[in-house]
mmCIF file of the C-alpha atoms, coordinates in Angstrom:
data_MODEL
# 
_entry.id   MODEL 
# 
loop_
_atom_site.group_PDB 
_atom_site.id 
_atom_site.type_symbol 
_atom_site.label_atom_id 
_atom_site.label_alt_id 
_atom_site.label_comp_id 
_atom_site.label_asym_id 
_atom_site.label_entity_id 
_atom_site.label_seq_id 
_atom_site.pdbx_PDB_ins_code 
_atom_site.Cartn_x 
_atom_site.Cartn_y 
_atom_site.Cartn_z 
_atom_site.occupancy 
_atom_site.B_iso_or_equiv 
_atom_site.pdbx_formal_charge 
_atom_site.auth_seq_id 
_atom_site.auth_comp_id 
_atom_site.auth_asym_id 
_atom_site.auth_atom_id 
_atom_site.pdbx_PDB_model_num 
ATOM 1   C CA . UNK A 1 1   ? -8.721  6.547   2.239   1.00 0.00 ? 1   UNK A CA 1 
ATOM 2   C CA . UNK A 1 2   ? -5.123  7.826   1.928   1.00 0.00 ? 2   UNK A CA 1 
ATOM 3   C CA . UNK A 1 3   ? -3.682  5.196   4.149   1.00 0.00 ? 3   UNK A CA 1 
ATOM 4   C CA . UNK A 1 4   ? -5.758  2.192   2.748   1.00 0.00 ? 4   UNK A CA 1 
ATOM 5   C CA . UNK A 1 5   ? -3.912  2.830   -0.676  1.00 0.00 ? 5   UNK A CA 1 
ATOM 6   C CA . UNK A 1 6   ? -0.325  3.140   1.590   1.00 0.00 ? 6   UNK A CA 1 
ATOM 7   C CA . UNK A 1 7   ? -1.276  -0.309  2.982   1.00 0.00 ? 7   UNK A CA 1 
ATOM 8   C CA . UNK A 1 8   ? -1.966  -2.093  0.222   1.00 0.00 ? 8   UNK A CA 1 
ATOM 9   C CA . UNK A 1 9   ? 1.119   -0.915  -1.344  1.00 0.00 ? 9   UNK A CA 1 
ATOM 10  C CA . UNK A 1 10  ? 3.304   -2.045  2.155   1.00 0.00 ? 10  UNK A CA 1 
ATOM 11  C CA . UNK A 1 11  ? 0.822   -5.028  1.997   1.00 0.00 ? 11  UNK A CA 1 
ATOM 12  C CA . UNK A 1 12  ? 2.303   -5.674  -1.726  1.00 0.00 ? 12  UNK A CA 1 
ATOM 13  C CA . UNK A 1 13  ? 5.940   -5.104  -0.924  1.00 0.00 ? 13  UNK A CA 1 
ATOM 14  C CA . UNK A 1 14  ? 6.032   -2.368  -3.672  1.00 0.00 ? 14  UNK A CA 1 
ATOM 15  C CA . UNK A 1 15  ? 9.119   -0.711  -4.248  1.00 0.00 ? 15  UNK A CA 1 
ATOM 16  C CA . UNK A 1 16  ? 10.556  1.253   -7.039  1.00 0.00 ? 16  UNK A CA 1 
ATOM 17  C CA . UNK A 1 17  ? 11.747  -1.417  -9.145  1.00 0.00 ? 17  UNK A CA 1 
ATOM 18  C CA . UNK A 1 18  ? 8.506   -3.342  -8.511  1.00 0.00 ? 18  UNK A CA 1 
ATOM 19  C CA . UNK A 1 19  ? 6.501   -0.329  -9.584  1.00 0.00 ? 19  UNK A CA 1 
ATOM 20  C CA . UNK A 1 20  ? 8.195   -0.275  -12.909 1.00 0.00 ? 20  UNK A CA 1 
ATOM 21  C CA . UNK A 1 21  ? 8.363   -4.047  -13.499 1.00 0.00 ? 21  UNK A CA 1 
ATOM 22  C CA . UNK A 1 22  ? 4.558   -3.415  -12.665 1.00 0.00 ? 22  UNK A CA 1 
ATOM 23  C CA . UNK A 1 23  ? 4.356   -0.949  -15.486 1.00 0.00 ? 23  UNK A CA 1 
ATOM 24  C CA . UNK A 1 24  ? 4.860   -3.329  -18.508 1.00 0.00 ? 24  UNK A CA 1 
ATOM 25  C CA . UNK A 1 25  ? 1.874   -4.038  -20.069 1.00 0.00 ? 25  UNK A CA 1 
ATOM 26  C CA . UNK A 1 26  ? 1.836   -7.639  -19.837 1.00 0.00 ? 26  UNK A CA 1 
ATOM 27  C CA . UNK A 1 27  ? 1.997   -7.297  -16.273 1.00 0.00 ? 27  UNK A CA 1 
ATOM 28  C CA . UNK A 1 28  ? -0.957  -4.650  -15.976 1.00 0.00 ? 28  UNK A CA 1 
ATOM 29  C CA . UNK A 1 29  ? -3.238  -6.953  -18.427 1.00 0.00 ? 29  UNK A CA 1 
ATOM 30  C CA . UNK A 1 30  ? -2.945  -10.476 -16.277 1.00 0.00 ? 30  UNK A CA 1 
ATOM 31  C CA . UNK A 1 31  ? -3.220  -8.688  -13.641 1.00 0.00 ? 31  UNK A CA 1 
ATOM 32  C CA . UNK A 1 32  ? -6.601  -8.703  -14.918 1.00 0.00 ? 32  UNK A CA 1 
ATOM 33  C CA . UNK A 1 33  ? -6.747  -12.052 -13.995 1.00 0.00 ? 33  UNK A CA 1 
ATOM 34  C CA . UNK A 1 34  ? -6.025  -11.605 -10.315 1.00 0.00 ? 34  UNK A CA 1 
ATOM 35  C CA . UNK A 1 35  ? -9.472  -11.199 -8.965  1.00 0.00 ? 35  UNK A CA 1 
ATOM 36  C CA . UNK A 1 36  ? -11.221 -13.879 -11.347 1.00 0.00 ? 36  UNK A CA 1 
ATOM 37  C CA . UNK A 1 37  ? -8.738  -16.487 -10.390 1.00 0.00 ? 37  UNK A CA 1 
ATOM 38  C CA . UNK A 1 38  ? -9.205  -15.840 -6.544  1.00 0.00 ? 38  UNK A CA 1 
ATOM 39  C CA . UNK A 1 39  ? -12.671 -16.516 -7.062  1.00 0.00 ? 39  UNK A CA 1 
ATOM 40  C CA . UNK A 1 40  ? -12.116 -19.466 -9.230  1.00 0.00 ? 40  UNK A CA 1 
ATOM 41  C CA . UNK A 1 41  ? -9.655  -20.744 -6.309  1.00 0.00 ? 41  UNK A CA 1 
ATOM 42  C CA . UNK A 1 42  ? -12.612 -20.455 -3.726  1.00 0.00 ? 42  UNK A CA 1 
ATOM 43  C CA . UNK A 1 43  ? -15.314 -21.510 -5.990  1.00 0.00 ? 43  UNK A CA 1 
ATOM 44  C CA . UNK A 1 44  ? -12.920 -24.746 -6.270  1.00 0.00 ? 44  UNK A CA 1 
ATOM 45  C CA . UNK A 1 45  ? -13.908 -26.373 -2.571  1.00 0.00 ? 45  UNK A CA 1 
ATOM 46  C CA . UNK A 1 46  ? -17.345 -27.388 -4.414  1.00 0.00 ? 46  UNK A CA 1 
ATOM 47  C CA . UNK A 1 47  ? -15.315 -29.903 -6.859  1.00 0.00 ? 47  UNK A CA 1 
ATOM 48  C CA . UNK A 1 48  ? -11.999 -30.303 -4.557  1.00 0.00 ? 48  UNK A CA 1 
ATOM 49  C CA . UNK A 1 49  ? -13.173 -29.513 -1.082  1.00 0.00 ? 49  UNK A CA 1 
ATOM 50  C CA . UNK A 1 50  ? -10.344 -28.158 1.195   1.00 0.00 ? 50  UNK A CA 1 
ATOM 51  C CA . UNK A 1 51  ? -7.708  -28.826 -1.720  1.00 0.00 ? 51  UNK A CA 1 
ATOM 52  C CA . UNK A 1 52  ? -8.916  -25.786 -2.531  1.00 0.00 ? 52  UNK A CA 1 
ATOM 53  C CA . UNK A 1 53  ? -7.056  -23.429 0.206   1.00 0.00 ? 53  UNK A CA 1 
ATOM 54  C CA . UNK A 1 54  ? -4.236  -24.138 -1.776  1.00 0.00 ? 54  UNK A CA 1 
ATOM 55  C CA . UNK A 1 55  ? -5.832  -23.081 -5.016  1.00 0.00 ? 55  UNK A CA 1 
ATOM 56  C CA . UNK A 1 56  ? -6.546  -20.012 -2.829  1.00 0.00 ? 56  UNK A CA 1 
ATOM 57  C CA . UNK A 1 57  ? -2.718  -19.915 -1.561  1.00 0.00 ? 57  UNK A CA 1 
ATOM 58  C CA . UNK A 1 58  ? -1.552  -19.711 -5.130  1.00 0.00 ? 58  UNK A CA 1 
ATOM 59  C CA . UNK A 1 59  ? -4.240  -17.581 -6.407  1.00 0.00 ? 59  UNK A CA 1 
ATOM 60  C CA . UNK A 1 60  ? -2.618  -15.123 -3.664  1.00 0.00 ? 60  UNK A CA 1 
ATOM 61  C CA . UNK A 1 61  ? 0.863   -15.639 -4.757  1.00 0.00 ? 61  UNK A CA 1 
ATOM 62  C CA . UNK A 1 62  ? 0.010   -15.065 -7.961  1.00 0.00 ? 62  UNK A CA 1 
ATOM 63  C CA . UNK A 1 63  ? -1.356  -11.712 -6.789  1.00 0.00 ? 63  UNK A CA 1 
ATOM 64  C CA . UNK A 1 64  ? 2.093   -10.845 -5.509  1.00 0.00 ? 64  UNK A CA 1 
ATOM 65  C CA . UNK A 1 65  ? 4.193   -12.215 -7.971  1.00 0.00 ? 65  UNK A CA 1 
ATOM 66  C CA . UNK A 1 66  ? 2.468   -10.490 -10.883 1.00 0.00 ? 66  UNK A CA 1 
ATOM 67  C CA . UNK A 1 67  ? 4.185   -7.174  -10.765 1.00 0.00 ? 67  UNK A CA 1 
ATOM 68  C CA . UNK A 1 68  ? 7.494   -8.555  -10.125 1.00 0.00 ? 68  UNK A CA 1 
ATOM 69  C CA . UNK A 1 69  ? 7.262   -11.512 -12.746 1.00 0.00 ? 69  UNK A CA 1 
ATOM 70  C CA . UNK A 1 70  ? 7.999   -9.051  -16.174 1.00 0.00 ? 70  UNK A CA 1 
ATOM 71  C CA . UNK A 1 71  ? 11.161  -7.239  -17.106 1.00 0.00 ? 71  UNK A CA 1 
ATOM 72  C CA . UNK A 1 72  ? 10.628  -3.320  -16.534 1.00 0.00 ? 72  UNK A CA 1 
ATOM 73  C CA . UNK A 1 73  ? 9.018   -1.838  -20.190 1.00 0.00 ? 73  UNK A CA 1 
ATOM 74  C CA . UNK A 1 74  ? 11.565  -0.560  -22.762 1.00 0.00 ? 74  UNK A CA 1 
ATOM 75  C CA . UNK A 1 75  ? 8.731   2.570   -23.125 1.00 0.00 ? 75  UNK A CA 1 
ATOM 76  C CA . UNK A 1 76  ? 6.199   3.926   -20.891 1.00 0.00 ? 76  UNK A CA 1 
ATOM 77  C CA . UNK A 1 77  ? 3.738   5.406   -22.998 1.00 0.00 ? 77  UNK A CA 1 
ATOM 78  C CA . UNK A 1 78  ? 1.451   2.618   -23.523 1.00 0.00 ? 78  UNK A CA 1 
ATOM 79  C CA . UNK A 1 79  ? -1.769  2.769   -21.562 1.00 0.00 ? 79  UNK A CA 1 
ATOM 80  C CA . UNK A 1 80  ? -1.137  0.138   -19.115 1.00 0.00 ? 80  UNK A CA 1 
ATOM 81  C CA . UNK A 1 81  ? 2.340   1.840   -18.203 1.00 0.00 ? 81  UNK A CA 1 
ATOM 82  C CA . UNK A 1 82  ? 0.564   5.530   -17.720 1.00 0.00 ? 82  UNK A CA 1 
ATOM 83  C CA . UNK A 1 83  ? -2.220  3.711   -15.589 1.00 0.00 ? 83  UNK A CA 1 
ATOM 84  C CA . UNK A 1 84  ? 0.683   1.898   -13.632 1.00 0.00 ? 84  UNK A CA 1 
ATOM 85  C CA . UNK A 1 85  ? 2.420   5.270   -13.411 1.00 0.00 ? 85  UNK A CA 1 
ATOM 86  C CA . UNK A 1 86  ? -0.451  7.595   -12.495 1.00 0.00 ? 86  UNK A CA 1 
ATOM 87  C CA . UNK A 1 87  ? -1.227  4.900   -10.012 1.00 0.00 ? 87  UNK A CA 1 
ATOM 88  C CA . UNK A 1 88  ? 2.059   5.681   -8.324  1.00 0.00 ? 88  UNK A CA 1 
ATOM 89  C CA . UNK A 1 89  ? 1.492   9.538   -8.612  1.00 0.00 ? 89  UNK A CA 1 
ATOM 90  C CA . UNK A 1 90  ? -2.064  8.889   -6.958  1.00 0.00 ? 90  UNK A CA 1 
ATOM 91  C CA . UNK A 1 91  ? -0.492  6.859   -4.235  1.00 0.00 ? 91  UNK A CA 1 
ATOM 92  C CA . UNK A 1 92  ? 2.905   9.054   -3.280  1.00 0.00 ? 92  UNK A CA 1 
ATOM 93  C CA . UNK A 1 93  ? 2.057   12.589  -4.857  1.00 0.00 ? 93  UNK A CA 1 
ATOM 94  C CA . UNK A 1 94  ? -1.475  12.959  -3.722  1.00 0.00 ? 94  UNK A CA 1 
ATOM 95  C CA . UNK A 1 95  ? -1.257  16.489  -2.472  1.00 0.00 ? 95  UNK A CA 1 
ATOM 96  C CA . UNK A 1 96  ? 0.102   17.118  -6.431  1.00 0.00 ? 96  UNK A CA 1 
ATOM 97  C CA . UNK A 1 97  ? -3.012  15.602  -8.048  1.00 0.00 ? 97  UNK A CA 1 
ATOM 98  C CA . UNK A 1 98  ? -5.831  18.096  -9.303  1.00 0.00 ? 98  UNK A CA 1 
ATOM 99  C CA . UNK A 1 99  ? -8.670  17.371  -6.610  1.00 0.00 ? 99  UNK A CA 1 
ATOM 100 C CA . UNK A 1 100 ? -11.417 15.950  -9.119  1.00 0.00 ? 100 UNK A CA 1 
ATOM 101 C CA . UNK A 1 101 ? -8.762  13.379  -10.145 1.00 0.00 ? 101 UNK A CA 1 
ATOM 102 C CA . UNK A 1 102 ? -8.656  12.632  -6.254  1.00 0.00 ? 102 UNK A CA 1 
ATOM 103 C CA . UNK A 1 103 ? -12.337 12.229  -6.309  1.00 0.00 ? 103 UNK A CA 1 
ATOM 104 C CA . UNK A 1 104 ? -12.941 9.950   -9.289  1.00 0.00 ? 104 UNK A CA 1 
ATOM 105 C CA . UNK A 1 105 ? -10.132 7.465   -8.157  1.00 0.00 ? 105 UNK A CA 1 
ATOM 106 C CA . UNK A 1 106 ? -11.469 7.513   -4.330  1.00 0.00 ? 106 UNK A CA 1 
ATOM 107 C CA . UNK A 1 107 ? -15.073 7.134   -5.827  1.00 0.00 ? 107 UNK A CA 1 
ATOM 108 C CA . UNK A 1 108 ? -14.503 4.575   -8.616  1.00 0.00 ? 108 UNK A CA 1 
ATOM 109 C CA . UNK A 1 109 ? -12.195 2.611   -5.579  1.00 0.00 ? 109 UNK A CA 1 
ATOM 110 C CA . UNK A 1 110 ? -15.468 2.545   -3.623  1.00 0.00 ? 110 UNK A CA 1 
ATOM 111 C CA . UNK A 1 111 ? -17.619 1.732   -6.661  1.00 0.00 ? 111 UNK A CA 1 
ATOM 112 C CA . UNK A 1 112 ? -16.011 -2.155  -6.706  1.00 0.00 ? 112 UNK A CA 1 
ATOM 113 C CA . UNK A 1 113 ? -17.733 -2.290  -2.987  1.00 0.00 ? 113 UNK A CA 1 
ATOM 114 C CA . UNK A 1 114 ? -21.011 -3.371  -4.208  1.00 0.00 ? 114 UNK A CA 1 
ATOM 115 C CA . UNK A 1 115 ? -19.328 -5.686  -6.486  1.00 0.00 ? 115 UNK A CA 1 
ATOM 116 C CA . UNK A 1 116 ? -17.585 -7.227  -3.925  1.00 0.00 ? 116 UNK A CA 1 
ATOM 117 C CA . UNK A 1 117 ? -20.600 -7.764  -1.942  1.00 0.00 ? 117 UNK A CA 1 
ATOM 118 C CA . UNK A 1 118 ? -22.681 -9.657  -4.614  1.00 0.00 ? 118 UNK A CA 1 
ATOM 119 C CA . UNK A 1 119 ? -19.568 -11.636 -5.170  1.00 0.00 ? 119 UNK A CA 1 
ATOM 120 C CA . UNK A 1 120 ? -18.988 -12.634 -2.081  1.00 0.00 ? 120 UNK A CA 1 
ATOM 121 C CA . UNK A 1 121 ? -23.305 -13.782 -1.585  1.00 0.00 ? 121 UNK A CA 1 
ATOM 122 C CA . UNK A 1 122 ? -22.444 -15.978 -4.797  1.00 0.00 ? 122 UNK A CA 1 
ATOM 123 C CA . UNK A 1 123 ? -19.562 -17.651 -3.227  1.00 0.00 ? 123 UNK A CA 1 
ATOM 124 C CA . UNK A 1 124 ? -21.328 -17.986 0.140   1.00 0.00 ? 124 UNK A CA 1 
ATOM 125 C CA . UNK A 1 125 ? -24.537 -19.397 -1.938  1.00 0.00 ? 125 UNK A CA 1 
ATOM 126 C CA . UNK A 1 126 ? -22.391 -20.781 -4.581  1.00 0.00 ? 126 UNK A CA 1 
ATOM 127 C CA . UNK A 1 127 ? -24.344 -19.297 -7.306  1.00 0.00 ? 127 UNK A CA 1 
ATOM 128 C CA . UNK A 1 128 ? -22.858 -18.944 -10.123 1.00 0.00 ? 128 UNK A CA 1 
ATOM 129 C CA . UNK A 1 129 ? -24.543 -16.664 -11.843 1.00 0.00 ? 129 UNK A CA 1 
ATOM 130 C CA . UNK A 1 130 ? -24.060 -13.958 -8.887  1.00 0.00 ? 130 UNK A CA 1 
ATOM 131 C CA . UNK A 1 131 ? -20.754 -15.032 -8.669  1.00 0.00 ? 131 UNK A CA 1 
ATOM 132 C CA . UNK A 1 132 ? -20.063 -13.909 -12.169 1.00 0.00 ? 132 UNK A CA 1 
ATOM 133 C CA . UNK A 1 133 ? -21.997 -10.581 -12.187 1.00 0.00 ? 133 UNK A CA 1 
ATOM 134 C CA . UNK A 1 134 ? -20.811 -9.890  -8.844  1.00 0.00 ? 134 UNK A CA 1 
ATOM 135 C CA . UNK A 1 135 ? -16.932 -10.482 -10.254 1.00 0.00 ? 135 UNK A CA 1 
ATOM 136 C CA . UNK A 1 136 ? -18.171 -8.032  -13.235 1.00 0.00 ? 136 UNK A CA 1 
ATOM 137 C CA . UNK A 1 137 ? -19.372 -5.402  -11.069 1.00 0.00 ? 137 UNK A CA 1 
ATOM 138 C CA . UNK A 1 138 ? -15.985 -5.432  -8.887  1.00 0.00 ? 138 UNK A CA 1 
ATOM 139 C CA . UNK A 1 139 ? -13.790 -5.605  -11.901 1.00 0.00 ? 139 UNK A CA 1 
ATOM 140 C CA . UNK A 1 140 ? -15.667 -2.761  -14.230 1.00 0.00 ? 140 UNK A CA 1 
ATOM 141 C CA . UNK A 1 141 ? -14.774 0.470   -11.726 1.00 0.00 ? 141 UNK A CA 1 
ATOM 142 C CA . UNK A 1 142 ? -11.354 -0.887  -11.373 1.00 0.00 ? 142 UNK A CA 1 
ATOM 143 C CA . UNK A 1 143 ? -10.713 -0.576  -15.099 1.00 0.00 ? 143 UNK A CA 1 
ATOM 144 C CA . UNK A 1 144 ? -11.502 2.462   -14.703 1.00 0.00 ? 144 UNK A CA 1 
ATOM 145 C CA . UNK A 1 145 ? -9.892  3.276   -12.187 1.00 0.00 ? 145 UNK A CA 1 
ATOM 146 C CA . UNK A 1 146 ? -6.637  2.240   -14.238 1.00 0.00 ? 146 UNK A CA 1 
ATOM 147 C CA . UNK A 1 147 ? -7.977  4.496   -17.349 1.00 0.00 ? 147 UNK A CA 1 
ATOM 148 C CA . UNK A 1 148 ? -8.705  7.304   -14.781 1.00 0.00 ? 148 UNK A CA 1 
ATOM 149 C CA . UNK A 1 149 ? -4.761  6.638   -13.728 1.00 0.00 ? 149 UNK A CA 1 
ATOM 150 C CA . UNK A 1 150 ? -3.710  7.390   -17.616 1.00 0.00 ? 150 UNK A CA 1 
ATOM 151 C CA . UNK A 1 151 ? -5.443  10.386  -17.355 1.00 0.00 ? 151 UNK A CA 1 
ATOM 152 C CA . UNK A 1 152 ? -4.050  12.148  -14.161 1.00 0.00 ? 152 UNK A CA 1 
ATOM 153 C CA . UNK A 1 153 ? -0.531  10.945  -14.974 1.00 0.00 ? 153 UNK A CA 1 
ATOM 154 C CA . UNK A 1 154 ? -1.154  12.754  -18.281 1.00 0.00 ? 154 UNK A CA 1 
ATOM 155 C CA . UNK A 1 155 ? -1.942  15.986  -16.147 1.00 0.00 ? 155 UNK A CA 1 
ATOM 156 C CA . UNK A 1 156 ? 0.178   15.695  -13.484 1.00 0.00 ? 156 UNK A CA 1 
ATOM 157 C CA . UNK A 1 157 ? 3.406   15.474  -16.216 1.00 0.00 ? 157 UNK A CA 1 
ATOM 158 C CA . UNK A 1 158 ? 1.765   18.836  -17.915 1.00 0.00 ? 158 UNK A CA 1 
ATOM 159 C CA . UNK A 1 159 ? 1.633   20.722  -14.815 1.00 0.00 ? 159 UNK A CA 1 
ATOM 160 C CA . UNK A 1 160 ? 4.188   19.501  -12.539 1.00 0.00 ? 160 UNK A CA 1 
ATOM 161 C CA . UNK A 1 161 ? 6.723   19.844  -15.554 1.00 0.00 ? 161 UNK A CA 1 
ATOM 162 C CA . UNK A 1 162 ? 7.721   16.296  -15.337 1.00 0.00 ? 162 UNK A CA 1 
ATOM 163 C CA . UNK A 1 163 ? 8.590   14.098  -18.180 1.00 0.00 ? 163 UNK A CA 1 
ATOM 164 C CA . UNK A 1 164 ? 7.086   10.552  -19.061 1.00 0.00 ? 164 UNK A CA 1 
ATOM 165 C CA . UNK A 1 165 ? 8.049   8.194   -16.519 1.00 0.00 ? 165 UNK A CA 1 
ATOM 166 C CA . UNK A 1 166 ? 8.738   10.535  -13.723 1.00 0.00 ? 166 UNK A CA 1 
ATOM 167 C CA . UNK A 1 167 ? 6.935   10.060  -10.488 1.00 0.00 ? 167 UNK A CA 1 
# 
């Protein structure tokens, strides 16, 4: 599971900088809006037809752009910055993370799977109302995920002696 999260991040071109641009809350909350504009992109070929790979195409820039589109936060102790920040921790210190903090993020990444799958028998059906719980489903254990992320940057400062916005 180790390497997925290391590929998405290469995938993303994260560095650094982009990590803490990524950390201001505006940029973790329409973020939010990442997933339910994809599927509003693809939903789009039943009123535009293929006009709607480009929908798609700037769905997916949007996706990329988001965490390098706000200035870096003055402060990092709001929520969204922890999440961003235990995020990173997760992702590069993973051998420093308490092992049930290791377990709820791998488990709650898995958790959006069945999600994902009734989302993706809406779009094929275009059924809207699967579409929407399906979108639900994926987005709820990713929340949590991010709330999970506030929590084991919270422990890993205590513990590893670090101060807020280490990593």
């Amino acid at each position: 599971m180790r390497s997925v999260y290391h590929l998405a991040e290469r995938l993303m071109g994260m560095d650094a900088e982009i990590w803490r641009r990524h950390a201001n809350p505006w940029s973790v909350f329409t973020r939010f809006l990442a997933l339910p504009l994809l599927v509003l992109a693809i939903w789009s070929h039943v009123w535009i037809g293929w006009w709607a790979v480009v929908a798609m195409i700037l769905a997916c820039f949007w996706i990329w752009l988001n965490p390098r589109l706000f200035a870096p936060p003055v402060r990092l102790d709001s929520w969204a910055a922890r999440g961003v920040m235990g995020e990173r921790v997760f992702i590069d210190r993973r051998d420093e993370i308490a092992r049930h903090h290791r377990l709820w993020a791998d488990g709650l990444a898995w958790a959006s799977l069945p999600g994902l799958i009734v989302l993706a028998c809406g779009l094929i059906w275009t059924d809207p109302v699967w579409t929407i719980f399906g979108t639900v489903l994926a987005m709820v254990p990713k929340l949590w995920f991010v709330d999970r992320m506030v929590w084991l940057y919270g422990d890993w400062l205590r513990t590893a002696g670090k101060e807020l916005g280490d990593v």
